[in-house]
C-alpha positions in Angstrom: -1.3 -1.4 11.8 1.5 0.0 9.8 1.9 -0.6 6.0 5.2 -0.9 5.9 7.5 -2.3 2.4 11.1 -2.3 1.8 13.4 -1.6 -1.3 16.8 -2.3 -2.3 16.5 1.1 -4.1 19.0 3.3 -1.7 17.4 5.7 1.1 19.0 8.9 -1.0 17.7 7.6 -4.3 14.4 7.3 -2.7 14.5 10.3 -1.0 15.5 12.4 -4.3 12.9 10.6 -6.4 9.8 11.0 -4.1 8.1 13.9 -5.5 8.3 13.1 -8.8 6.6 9.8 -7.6 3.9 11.6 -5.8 3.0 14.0 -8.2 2.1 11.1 -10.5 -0.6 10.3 -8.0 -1.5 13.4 -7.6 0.1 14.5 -3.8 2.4 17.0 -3.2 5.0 17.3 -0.5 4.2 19.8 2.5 7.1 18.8 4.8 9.7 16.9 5.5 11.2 16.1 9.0 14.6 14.7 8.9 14.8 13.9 12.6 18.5 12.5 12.6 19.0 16.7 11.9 16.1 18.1 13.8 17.8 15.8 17.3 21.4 17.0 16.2 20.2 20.7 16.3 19.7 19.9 20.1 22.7 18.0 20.9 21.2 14.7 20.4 22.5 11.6 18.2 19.8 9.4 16.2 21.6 6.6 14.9 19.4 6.0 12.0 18.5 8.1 8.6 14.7 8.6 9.7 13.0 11.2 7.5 8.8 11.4 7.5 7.0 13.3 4.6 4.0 14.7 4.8 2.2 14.3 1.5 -1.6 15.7 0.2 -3.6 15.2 -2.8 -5.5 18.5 -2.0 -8.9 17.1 -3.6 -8.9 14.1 -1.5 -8.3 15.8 2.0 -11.0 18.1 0.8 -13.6 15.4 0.2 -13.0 13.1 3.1 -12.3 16.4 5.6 -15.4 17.6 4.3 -17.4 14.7 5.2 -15.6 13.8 8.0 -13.4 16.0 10.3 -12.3 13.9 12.5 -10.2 12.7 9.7 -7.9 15.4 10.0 -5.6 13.6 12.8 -3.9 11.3 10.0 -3.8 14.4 8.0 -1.7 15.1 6.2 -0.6 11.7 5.2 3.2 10.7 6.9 5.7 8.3 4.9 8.5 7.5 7.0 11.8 6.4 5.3 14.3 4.6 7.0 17.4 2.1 6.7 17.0 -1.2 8.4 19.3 -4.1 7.8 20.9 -3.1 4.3 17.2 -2.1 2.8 15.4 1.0 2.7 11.9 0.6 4.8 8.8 3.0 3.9 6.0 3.1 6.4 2.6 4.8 6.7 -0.4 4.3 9.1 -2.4 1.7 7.4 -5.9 2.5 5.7 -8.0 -0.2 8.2 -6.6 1.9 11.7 -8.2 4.7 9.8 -11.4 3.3 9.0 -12.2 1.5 12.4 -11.4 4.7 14.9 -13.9 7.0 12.6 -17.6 6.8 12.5 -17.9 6.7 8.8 -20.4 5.5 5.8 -19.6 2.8 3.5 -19.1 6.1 0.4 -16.6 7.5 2.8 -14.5 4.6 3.3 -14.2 3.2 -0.6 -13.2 6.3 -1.6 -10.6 6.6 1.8 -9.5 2.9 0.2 -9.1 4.5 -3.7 -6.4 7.6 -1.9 -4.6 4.9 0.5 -4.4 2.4 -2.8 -2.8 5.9 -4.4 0.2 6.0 -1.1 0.7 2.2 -1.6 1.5 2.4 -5.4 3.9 5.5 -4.6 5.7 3.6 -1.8 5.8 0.4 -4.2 7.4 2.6 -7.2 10.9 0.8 -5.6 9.4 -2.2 -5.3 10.9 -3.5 -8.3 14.5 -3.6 -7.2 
């Protein structure tokens, strides 16, 4: 499953405002991948404005990698930001295809819930508009 919500906020605005946003949750930005860039660099042409962030609130992923490595494979966590039909679209994985491919306790998987709520209020900071 894929949490995805969309925004009337524009995909630059967006773009430019995401760290702040994600600081005030307590990630940081590792990466970025701005693929339409990444495909021209080898000749290709991606239609779309498709970047994916890779944020980390460094005491989560050292809690739940701690107690579970097999987390790591959704690590860091990816926000994709895209134009679709006149809106801007942010996507993650969602919290519950997590959960149900890991082998984890009930402690584990509240407090994997409290950092996912964390993404969801930082991809809703547009939701307003």
């Amino acid at each position: 499953m894929i949490y995805k919500i969309e925004t009337t906020t524009p995909i630059e605005s967006v773009k430019a405002e995401l760290e702040t946003k994600a600081k005030e949750f307590g990630f940081g930005i590792l990466g970025v991948y701005n693929f339409q860039q990444i495909l021209k660099n080898k000749g290709l042409i991606l239609d779309k404005n498709i970047a994916v962030y890779e944020i980390c609130n460094p005491i989560a992923a050292q809690e739940v990698l701690n107690n579970v490595p097999e987390i790591s494979v959704y690590l860091p966590c990816r926000l994709s930001i895209y134009e679709e039909n006149g809106l801007t679209v942010l996507e993650t994985i969602g919290i519950e295809d997590m959960v149900s491919s890991l082998d984890i306790n009930d402690k584990v998987t509240k407090y994997m819930h409290s950092i996912f709520d964390k993404v969801s209020l930082i991809m809703n900071s547009w939701s307003h508009n």
